[in-house]
Phi, psi and omega in degrees: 000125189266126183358114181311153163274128184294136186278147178289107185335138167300160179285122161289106154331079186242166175238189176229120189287122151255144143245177203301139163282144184292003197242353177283146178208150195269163177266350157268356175277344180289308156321273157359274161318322184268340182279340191284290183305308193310309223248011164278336208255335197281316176309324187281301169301302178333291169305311208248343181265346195253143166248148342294185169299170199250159185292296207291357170315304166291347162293322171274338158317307187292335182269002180286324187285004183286270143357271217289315198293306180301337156323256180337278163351283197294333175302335171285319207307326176217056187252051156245161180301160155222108194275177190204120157188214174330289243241051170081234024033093202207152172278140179231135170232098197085204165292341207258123156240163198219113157329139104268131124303155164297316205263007170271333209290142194259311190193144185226121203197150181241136188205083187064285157211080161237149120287110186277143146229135187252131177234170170334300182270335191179158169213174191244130175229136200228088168336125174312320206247305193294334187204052199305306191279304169312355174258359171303311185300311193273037188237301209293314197282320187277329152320312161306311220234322185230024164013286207282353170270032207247077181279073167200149199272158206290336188298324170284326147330316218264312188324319194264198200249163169293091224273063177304331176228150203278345183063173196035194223271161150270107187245155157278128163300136158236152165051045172336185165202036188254354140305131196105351183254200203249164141323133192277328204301299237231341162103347172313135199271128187262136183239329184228152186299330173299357196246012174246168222228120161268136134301140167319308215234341148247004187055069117308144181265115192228146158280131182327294186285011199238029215265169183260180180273314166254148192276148201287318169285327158213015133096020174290157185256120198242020141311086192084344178276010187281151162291153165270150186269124185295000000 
């Protein structure tokens, strides 16, 4: 009897966790924080060192204590992770991350120090000075794999750093979401994440049995080559 073929493991999805550069602050939150500490600090010599007390002390403790804090907030505020890899782009805020594919994805664009990625439906805007080699990643990747939503001029490419190495954690997709969407092939509503089919190289969505020879969005050759979704 001759010997079963074994079948071929599937390719495991991954991405690259960036975090935040540790050195980055916006420039209104440095403001802020510093304007915060002078008059929390004026507040304090006021109240409690100068004899008599200054009238207007307490007013300024509370607005340094103000201050200081919306400081602090905004310097955190885009201090999140970001991945970039198979399954697009996502934000991680907390337990929650919020997702684009490449083949959803519309337009990829700087819009003041952001990177936008704009999708149908919503969008991701990914500080620059906060996350200079991922957005490096997701420029270099979206070329690759969704070219024409790629809006930028080669003076802004030279802006980001190269992505000669790929950087941050090499991590596995997870926890997919694609029951509820349609099939792109045949327009069928996916009901279980097993009954979906990925393109490799723009993460299009297919029902298994419905997958085309070629992907509809970026033109991949998906004969054995589609993904599962995790």
């Amino acid at each position: 009897m001759a010997e079963k073929r074994k079948r071929k493991p599937a390719r495991e999805r991954t991405e690259r966790r960036y975090l935040p550069e540790a050195t980055h602050t916006t420039r209104v939150a440095a403001g802020l924080g510093m304007l915060g500490s002078l008059a929390l600090g004026a507040g304090v010599y006021g109240t409690w060192l100068r004899e008599p007390p200054m009238n207007v002390a307490p007013v300024l403790v509370a607005a340094g204590t103000i201050g200081l804090g919306a400081g602090l907030w905004l310097g955190s505020a885009s201090a999140f992770p970001v991945r970039v890899g198979d399954a697009g782009v996502a934000v991680e805020r907390g337990a929650e991350i919020t997702r684009v594919l490449w083949c959803d994805m519309t337009q990829i664009s700087v819009k003041g120090a952001d990177l936008l990625i704009e999708a149908s439906n919503f969008r991701l805007a990914i500080p620059i000075g906060a996350h200079p080699r991922a957005v490096a990643a997701i420029v270099s990747e979206a070329e690759r794999r969704v070219p024409k939503v790629v809006k930028l001029g080669d003076a802004e490419k030279r802006t980001f750093p190269a992505p000669t190495t790929p950087g941050g954690e090499e991590v596995p997709v997870r926890g997919d979401q694609v029951a509820g969407r349609r099939c792109a092939a045949t327009n069928k509503i996916i009901s279980f994440e097993r009954d979906a089919r990925l393109c490799a190289k723009c993460g299009q969505v297919y029902y298994k049995d419905n997958v085309p020879q070629t992907c509809v969005t970026c033109g991949e050759n998906l004969a054995g080559q589609t993904l599962q979704a995790t």
